[in-house]
C-alpha positions as CSV (number, residue, x, y, z in Angstrom):
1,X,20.8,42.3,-17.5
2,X,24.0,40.7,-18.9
3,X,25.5,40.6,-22.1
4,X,27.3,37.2,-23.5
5,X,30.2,37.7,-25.3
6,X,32.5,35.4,-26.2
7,X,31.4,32.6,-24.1
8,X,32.0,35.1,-21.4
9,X,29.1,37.1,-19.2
10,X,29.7,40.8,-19.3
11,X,27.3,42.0,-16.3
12,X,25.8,45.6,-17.1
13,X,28.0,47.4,-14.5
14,X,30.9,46.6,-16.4
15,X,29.1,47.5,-19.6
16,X,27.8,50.8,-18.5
17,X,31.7,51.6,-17.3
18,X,33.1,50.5,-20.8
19,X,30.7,53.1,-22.1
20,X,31.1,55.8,-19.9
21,X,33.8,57.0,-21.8
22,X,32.0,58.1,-24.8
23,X,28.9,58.2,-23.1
24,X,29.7,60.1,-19.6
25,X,25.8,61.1,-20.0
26,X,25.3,57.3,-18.9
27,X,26.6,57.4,-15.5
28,X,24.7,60.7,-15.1
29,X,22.1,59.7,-13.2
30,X,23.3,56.1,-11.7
31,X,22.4,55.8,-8.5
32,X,25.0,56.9,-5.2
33,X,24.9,54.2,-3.3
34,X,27.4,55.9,-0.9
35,X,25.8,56.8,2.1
36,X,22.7,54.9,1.4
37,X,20.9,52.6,3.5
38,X,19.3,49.5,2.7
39,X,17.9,46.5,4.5
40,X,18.2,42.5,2.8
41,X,16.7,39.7,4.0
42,X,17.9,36.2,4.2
43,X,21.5,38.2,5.0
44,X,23.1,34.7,6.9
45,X,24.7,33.1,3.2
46,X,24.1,32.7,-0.3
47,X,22.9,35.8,-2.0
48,X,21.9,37.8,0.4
49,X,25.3,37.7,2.0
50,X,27.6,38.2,-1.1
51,X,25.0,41.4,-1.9
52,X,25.7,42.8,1.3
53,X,29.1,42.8,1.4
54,X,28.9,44.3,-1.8
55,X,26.6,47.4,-0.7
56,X,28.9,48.2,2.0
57,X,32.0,47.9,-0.3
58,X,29.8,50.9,-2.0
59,X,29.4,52.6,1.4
60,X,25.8,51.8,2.0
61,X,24.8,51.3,5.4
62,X,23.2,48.2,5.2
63,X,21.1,46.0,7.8
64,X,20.7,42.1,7.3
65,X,17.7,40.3,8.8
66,X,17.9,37.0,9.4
67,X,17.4,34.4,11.8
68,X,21.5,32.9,11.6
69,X,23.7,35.5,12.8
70,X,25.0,37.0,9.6
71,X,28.8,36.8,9.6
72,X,29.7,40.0,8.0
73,X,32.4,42.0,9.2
74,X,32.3,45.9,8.3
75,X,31.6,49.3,9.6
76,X,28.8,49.6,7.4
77,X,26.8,46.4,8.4
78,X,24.5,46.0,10.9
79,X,23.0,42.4,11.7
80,X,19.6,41.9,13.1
81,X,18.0,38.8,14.5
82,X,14.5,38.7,12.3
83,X,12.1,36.1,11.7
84,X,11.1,37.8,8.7
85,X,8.0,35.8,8.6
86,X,6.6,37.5,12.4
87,X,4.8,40.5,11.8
88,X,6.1,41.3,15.6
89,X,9.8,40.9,14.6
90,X,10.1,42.2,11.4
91,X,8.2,45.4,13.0
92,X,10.8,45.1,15.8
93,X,13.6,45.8,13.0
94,X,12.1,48.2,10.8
95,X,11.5,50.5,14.3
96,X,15.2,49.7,14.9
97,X,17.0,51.3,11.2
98,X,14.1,54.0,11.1
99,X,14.8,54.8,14.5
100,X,18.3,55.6,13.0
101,X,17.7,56.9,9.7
102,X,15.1,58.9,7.6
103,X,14.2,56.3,5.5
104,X,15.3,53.0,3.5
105,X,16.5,53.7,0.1
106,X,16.8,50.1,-0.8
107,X,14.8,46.8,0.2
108,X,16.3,43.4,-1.0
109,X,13.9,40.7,-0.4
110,X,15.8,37.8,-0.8
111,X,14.9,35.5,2.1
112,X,13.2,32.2,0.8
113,X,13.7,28.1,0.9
114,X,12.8,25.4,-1.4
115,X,10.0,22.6,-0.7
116,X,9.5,19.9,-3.0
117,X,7.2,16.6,-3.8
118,X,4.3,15.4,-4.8
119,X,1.3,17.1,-3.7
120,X,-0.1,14.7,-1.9
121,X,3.3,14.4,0.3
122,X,3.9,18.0,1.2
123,X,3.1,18.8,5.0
124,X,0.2,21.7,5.2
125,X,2.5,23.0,8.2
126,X,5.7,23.5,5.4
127,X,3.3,24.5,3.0
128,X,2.1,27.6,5.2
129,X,6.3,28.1,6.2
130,X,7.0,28.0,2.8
131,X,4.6,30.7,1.3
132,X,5.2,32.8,4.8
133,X,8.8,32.9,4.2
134,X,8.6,33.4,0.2
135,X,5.4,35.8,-0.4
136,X,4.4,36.9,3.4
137,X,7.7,38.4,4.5
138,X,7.9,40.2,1.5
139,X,4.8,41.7,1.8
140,X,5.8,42.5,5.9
141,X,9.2,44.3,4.7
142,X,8.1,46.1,1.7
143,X,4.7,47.9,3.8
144,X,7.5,49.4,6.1
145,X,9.4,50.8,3.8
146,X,7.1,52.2,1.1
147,X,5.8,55.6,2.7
148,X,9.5,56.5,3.4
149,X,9.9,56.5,0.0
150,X,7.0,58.2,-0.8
151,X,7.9,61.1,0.9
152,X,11.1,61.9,-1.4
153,X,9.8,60.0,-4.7
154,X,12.7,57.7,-4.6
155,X,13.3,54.2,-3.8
156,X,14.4,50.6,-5.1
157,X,12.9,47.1,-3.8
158,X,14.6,44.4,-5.4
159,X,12.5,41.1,-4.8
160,X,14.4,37.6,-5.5
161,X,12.1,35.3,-7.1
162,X,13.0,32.3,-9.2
163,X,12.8,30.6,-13.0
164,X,10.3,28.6,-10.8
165,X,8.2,31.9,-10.8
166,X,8.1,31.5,-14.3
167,X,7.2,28.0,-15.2
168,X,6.3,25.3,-13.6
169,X,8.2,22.0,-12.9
170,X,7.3,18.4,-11.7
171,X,7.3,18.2,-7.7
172,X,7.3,21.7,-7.6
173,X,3.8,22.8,-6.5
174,X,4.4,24.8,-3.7
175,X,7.7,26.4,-4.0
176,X,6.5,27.4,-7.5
177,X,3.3,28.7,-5.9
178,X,5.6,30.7,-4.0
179,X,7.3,32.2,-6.4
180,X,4.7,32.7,-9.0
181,X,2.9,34.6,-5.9
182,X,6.0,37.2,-5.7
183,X,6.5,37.7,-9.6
184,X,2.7,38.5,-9.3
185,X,2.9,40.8,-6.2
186,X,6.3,42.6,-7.8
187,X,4.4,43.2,-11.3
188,X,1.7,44.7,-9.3
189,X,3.8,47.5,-7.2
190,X,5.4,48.4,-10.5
191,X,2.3,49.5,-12.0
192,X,1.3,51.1,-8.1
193,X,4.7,52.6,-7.5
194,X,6.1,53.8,-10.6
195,X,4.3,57.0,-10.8
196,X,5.4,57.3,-7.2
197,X,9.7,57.2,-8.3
198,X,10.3,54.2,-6.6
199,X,11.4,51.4,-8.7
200,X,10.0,47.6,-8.4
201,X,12.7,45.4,-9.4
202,X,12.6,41.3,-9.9
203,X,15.0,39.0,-10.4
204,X,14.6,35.5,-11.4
205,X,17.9,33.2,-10.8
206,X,18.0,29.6,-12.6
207,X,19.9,27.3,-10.0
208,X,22.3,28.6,-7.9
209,X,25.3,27.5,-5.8
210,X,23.3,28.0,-2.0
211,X,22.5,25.9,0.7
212,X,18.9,25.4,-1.3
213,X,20.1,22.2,-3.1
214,X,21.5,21.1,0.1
215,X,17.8,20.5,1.7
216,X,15.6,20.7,-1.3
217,X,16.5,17.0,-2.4
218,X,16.8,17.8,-6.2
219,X,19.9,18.1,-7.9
220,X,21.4,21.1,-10.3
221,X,23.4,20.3,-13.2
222,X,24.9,23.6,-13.7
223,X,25.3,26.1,-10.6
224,X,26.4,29.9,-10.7
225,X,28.1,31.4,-8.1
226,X,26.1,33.2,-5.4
227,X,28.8,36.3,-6.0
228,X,27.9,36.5,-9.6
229,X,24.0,36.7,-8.9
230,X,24.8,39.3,-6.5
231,X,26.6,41.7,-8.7
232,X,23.6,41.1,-11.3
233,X,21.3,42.6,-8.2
234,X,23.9,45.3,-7.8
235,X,24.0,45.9,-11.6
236,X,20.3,46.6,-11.1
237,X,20.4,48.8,-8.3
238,X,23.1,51.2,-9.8
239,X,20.8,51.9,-12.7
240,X,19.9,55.1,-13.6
241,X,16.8,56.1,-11.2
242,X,14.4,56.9,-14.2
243,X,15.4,53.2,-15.6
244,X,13.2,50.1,-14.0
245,X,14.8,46.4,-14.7
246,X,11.6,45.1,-13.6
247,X,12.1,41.5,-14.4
248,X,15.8,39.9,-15.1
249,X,16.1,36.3,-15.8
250,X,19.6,34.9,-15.6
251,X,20.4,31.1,-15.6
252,X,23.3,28.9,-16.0
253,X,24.7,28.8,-19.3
């Protein structure tokens, strides 16, 4: 979902504007995000924080679940103290924003961590964290928001996966598990939810500039910027509605 020019990464948003010009039937049907509500996980940094500023920049009203407060400060955002991987918790929130709203329009699952070595090395209790944290919560967010979409044949999940969902590296077992697990669990919505209007959306980052690297033990030789990734999210979002990115790769040059 971006273009390279010149050494340079034109992301779609911008490309779509540059067109608009001569083709105003392009923005036709974009999606408003103004007014809007959306909940992300794994809000606290990285990512998930750069998108959410970003959505409430576009007037979204938008929740971040995490377990670290979230340090966001904006009219439009709402923090809220999720385990994301309790079924109890992430209930708890859900009850909270559909207790103010109709419905969530958009669901970023971006919450996840990193867990690397040999097999024989990893700890079953990680292991279990890991996949609860990259594949369960998921699953937990995305069944609270799906009939509320339903009901008005519109919606957007965006799921952050990896390149590790796409191929496999050394002493990468179970974070590649993980990850694999969610490109799997996105391809199948699409083909569940499409006829439905809501759109399944994946994104698979190469390495990023997050905390990851800082506990995962491996090293990056090239990083992109958390802000970047997140206006390739947003890129995706504003999409037409009747247009499904349904799996974006972007990596460091």
């Amino acid at each position: 979902m971006v273009i390279a020019s010149g050494g340079k990464l034109i992301f779609l948003s911008d490309f779509l504007y540059f067109c608009s010009a001569a083709y105003p039937e392009l923005n036709s049907g974009a999606m408003e995000l103004k007014g809007k509500t959306a909940v992300v996980t794994g809000s606290s940094s990285g990512i998930g924080f750069e998108l959410c500023g970003l959505l409430t920049d576009k007037g979204t009203s938008v929740y971040g679940l995490s377990r670290r407060r979230t340090p966001l400060e904006h009219p439009g955002f709402t923090w809220l103290e999720t385990d994301v991987t309790s079924q109890e918790e992430t209930d708890r929130a859900f009850d909270t924003v559909l207790g103010k709203h109709e419905q969530v329009d958009l669901l970023v699952n971006n919450a996840g961590f990193g867990l690397f070595g040999s097999i024989e090395t990893i700890d079953p209790e990680a292991w279990n964290r890991l996949i609860a944290t990259n594949l369960t919560a998921p699953f937990l967010c995305t069944r609270r928001v799906v009939p509320g979409m339903k009901a008005i044949r519109r919606g957007t999940i965006v799921n952050v996966a990896s390149i590790a969902g796409k191929r496999g590296f050394r002493n990468g077992s179970a974070y590649c598990a993980s990850k694999f697990g969610l490109n799997g669990f996105s391809e199948a919505l699409v083909e569940e939810l499409r006829e439905e209007g809501i759109r399944v959306c994946t994104i698979n980052p190469g390495s990023t500039g997050t905390a990851f690297f800082d506990h995962a033990g491996i090293e990056a030789k090239k990083l992109m910027k958390t802000e970047d990734v997140a206006r390739v999210i947003l890129s995706m979002i504003e999409l037409p509605d009747d247009m499904l990115p349904d799996q974006v790769v972007v990596r460091p040059l």
